[in-house]
Structures are given as C-alpha cells and as structure tokens.
N, C-alpha and C positions, 0 to 999 in steps of 0.2 A: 133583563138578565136573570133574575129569579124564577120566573117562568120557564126560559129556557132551560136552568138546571133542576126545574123539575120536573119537565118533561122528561130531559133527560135519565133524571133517577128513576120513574115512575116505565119507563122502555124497557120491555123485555122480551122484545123479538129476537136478541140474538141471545138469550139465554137456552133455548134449545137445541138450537146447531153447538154450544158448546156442552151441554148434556153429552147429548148424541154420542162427540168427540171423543168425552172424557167415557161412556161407556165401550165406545169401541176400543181405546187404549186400553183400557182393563181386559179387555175379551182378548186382544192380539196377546199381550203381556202372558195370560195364562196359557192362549197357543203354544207359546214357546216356550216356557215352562214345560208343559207336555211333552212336547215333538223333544223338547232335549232330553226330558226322561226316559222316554223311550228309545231312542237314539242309543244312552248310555245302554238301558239294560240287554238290547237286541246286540252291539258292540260285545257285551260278556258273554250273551249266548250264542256267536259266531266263534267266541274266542275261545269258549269251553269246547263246542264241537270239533272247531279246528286240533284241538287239542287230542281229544277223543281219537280223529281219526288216525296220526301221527303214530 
C-alpha cells in the first residue's frame, strides 16, 4: 500500500494536460475580455455616427 501511494504522489503525467488547460482558460478569459471591449467601444462609435447623421 505504501508504495502504491507513492507512486502515486511521485506521477506527474497528468500535470501537463492540466497546465496546458489552466493556460488556455487564461488565454479564452482575456479573448473575451477584448472582444467585449471592443464590442462596447465600436457600439459608441456607431452610436455617435448614427447620431451625427440624424
């Protein structure tokens, strides 16, 4: 049994796919962050033009 849970602890094959994981969430997270800020500010600048032409 000892052996078993130190194999256990001493395993770190799946520590990379969860790297990986936790990098890509960070990567999507700031996408959208972006895309919504832009979003908002190209929203103002349709809305001032709109206005302009009126």
């Amino acid at each position: 049994m000892r052996r078993l849970i130190s194999r256990f602890i001493s395993d770190t094959t799946g520590a990379t796919s969860i790297e990986y994981a936790l990098i890509a969430a960070g990567i999507s997270i700031v996408i959208l962050v972006a895309v919504n800020e832009l979003g908002t500010r190209l929203n103002t600048k349709y809305t001032s033009v709109e206005s302009a032409i009126r």
